[in-house]
C-alpha positions in Angstrom: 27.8 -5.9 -8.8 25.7 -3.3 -11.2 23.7 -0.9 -8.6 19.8 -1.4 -9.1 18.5 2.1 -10.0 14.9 2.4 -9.1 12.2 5.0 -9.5 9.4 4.9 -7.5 6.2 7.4 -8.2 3.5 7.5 -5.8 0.2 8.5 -6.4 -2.8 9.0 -3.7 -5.2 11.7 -1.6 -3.9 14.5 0.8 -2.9 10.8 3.6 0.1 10.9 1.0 1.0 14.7 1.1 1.2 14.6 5.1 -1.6 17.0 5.3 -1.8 17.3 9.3 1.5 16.4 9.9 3.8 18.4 11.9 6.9 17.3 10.2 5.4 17.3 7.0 6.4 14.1 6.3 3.1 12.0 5.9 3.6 8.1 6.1 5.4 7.8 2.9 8.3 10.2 3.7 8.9 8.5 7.3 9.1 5.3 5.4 11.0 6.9 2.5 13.6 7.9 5.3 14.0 4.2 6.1 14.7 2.7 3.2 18.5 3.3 2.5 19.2 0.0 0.3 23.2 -0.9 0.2 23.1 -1.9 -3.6 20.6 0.2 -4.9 19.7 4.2 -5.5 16.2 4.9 -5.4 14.8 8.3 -6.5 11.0 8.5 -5.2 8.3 11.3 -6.7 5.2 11.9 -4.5 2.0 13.3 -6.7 -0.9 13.8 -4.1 -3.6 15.1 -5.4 -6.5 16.1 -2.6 -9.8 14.5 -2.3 -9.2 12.1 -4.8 -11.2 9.0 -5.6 -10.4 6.0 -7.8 -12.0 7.6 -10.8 -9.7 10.6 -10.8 -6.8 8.2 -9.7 -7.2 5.6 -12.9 -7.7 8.7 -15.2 -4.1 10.9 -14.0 -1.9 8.1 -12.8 -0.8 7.2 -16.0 0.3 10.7 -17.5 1.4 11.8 -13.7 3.6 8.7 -13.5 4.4 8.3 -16.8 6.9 11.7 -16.7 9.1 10.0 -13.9 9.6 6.4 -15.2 12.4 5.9 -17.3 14.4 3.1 -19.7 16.6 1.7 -17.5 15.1 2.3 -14.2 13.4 -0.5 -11.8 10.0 1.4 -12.0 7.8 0.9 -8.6 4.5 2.5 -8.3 2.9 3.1 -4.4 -0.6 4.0 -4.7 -2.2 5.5 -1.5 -6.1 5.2 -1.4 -8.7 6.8 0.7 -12.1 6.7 1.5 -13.1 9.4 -1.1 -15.6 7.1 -2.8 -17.6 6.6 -0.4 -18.6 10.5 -0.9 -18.9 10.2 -3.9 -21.2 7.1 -4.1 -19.1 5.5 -6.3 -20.2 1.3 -5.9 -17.7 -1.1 -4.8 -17.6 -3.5 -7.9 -17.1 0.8 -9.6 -13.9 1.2 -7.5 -12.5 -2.4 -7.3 -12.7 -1.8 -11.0 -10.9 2.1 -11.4 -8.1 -0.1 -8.8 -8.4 -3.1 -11.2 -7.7 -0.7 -14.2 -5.2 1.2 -12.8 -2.9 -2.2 -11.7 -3.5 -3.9 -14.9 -1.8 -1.0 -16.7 0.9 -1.3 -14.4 1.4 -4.8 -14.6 1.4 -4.4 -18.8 4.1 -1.7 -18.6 6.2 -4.6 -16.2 5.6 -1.8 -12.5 5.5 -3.7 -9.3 2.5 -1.7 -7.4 2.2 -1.5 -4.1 -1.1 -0.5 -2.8 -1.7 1.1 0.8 -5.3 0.9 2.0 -7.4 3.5 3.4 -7.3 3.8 7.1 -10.1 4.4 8.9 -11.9 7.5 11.1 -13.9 7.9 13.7 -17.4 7.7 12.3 -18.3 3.9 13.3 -20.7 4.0 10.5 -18.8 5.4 7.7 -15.9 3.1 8.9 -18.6 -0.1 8.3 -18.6 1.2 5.2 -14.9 1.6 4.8 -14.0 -1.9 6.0 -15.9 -3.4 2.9 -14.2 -0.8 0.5 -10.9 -1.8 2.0 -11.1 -5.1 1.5 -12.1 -5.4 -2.1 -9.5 -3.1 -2.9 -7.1 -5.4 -1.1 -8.9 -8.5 -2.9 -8.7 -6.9 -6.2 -4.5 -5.9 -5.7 -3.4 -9.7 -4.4 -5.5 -11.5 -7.4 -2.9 -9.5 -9.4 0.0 -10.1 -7.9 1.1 -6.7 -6.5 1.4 -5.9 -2.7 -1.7 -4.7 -0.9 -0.9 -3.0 2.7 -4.5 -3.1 5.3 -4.2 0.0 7.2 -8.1 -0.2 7.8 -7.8 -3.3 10.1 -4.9 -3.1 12.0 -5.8 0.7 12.9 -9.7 0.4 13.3 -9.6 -0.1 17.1 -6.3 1.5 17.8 -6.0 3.6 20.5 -3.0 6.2 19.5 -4.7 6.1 16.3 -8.0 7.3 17.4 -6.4 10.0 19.7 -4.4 11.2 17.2 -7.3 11.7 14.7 -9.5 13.3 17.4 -6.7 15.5 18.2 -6.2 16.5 14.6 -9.9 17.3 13.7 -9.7 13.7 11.4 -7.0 13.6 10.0 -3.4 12.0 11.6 -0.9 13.4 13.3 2.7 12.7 14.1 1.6 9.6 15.9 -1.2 8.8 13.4 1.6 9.0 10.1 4.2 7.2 12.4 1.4 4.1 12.3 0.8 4.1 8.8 5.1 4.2 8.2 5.1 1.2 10.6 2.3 -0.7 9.0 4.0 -0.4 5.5 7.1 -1.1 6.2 6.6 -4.7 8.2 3.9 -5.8 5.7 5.9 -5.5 2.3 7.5 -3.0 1.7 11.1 -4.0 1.6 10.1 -7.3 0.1 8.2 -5.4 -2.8 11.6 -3.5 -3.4 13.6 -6.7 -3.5 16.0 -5.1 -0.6 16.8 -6.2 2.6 15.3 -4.8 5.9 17.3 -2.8 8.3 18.6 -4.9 11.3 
């Protein structure tokens, strides 16, 4: 049996750097760490870029991503959104379409996307606001066919969640990244990647 060889480049705000974290890992490098596939190698790139919104995101993914895929690789995008347009009073039907952009040039160059949502913070206002953000761009990502991952709803009223962020001054911790990990990698991750789950 030929080994798969896949290269995954993931794209996203400061969430995807691990900003906050302890073990500088972030979500993506816990869930990197499980994910050992038996019949595949998988080289993964992170490119955070901080206080990013959807405009910046459909404008560098391209030429950021572009340098890691390669001929004969399985290439795999992971975009990690935020809540960065709500700062800069972007519309929603303005950021469903950066997203909308952004997946249809994957889908053209044949990359699987797998899209994590924004999660949410502690301002109950901003986080009404968030909730609708969220689900467009979840909306937008399953009419195409790639893999969206809610981190908004499953986290909005979660306890550890909330202690972790007031803990942090907003942003997660340990506790908070472990969560997002979790969250991705029971709602499609391994699935997306065509490998099987851990036992």
């Amino acid at each position: 049996m030929d080994l798969r060889r896949i290269r995954l480049a993931a794209v996203g705000d400061e969430l995807l750097a691990g900003l906050g974290d302890p073990r500088s890992l972030g979500w993506i490098g816990r869930v990197l760490a499980r994910t050992r596939p038996d019949n595949a190698s998988l080289e993964a790139y992170t490119l955070a870029a901080p206080g990013e919104g959807t405009e910046a995101l459909a404008n560098r993914w391209l030429p950021e991503t572009g340098r890691r895929f390669a001929e004969g690789f399985e290439n795999r995008l992971v975009i990690g959104l935020s809540d960065r347009d709500l700062d800069l009073d972007l519309s929603t039907a303005r950021s469903r379409l950066n997203l909308a952009n952004v997946l249809d040039g994957a889908s053209q160059m044949s990359v699987k996307a797998l899209v994590v949502g924004p999660p949410p913070g502690l301002d109950a206002e901003r986080n009404r606001r968030l909730a609708d953000l969220s689900a467009a761009f979840g909306d937008v990502t399953t009419r195409r066919k790639h893999v969206f991952v809610d981190t908004f709803t499953p986290l909005l009223a979660h306890e550890q969640w909330r202690n972790d962020l007031a803990a942090n001054g907003g942003l997660p911790g340990q506790a908070g990244y472990g969560l997002m990990a979790w969250l991705v990698l029971h709602r499609g991750w391994y699935q997306w990647l065509d490998i099987p789950a851990p036992e």
